[in-house]
C-alpha positions as CSV (number, residue, x, y, z in Angstrom):
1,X,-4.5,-30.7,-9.6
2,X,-0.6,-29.7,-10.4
3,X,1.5,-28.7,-7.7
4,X,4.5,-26.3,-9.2
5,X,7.7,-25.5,-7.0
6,X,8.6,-22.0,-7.2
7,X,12.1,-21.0,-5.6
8,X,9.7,-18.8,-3.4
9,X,7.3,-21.5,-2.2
10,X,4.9,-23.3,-4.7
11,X,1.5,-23.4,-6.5
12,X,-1.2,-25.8,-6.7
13,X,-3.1,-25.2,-9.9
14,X,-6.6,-26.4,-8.7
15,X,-8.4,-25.3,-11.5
16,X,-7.9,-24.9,-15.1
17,X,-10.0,-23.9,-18.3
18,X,-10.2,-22.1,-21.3
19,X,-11.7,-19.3,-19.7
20,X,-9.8,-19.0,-15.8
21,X,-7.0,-20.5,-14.3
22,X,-7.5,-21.0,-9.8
23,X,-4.3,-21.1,-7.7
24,X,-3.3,-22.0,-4.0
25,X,0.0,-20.2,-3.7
26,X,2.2,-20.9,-0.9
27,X,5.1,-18.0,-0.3
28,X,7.7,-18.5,2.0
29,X,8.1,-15.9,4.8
30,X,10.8,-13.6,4.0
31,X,10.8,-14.6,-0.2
32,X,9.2,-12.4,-3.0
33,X,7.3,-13.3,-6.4
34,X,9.1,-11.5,-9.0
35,X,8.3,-7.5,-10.1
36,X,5.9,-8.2,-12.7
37,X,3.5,-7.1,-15.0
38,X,1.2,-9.1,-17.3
39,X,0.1,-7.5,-20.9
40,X,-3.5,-9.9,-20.9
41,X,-3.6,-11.9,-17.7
42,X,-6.0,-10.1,-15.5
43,X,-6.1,-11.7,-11.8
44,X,-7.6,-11.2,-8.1
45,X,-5.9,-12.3,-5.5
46,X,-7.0,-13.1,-2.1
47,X,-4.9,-13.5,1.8
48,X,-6.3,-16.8,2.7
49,X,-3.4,-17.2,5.8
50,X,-0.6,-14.8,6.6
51,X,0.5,-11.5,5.9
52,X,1.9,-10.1,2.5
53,X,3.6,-6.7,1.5
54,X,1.6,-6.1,-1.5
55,X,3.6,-3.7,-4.5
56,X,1.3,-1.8,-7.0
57,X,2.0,1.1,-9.3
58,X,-0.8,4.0,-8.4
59,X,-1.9,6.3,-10.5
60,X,1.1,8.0,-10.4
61,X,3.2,5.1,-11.8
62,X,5.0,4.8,-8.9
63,X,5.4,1.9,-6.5
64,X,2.7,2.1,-3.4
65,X,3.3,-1.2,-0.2
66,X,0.6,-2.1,1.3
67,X,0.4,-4.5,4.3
68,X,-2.3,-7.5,3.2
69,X,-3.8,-9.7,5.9
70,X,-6.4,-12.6,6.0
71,X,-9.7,-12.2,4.0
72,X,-8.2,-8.9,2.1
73,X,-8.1,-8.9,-1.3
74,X,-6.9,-7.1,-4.5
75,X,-7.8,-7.1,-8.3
76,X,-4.9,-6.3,-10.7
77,X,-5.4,-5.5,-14.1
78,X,-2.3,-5.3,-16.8
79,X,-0.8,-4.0,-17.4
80,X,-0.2,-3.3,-13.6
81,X,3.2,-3.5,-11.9
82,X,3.0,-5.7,-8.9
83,X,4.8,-8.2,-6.2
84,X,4.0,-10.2,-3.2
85,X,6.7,-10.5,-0.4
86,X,5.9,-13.0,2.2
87,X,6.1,-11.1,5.5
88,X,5.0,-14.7,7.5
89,X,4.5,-18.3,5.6
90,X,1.6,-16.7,3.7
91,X,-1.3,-19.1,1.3
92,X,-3.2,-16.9,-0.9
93,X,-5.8,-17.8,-3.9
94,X,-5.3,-16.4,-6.8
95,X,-8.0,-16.8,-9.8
96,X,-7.0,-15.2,-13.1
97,X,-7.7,-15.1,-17.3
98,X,-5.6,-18.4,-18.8
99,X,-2.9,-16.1,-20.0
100,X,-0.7,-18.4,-17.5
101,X,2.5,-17.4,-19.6
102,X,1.8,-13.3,-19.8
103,X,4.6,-12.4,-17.5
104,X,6.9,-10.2,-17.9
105,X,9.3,-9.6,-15.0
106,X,11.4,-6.7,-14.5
107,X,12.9,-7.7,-11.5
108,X,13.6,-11.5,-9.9
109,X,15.6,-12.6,-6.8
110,X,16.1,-15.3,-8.0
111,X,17.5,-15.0,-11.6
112,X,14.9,-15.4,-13.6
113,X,14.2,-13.8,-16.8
114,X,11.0,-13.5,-19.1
């Protein structure tokens, strides 16, 4: 296992192969993963313990917040626009395609670029 501090909380990488990556990730109450999008990396993530705002484009391209809660989750497919914000300390497990480095952020709290 690798743990990975994030300026939003961390990850535990709990499992790794050629052909799908698992992840605890921790999110701080009140902090946001970046406004992403991935061009391969397919993922699902699920609310293990808190409450998230979920971002998605729609249909219509536009932005759509939805309130996410224990046991809910939500399959994102690129190249989906997306962000978690942490509305309480929030673990969720994520379990994606190994494109671990397909992200493209468009916006970041915390300065970071692609």
């Amino acid at each position: 296992m690798q743990r990975i501090e994030k300026p939003w909380g961390w990850e535990l990488w709990w499992a790794r192969t050629d052909r799908y990556v698992g992840k605890q990730i921790h999110i701080n109450k009140g902090h946001a993963l970046s406004l992403q999008y991935h061009n391969q990396k397919d993922e699902t993530i699920f609310v293990f313990k808190g409450r998230i705002l979920f971002e998605m484009t729609g249909a219509d391209g536009k932005l759509q917040a939805t309130e996410m809660g224990e046991g809910e989750a939500v399959h994102v497919v690129p190249p989906t626009v997306h962000r978690m914000t942490a509305l309480e300390d929030t673990d969720i497990f994520e379990v994606s395609t190994p494109e671990v480095e397909d992200v493209v952020r468009l916006e970041d709290r915390y300065g970071r670029t692609t």
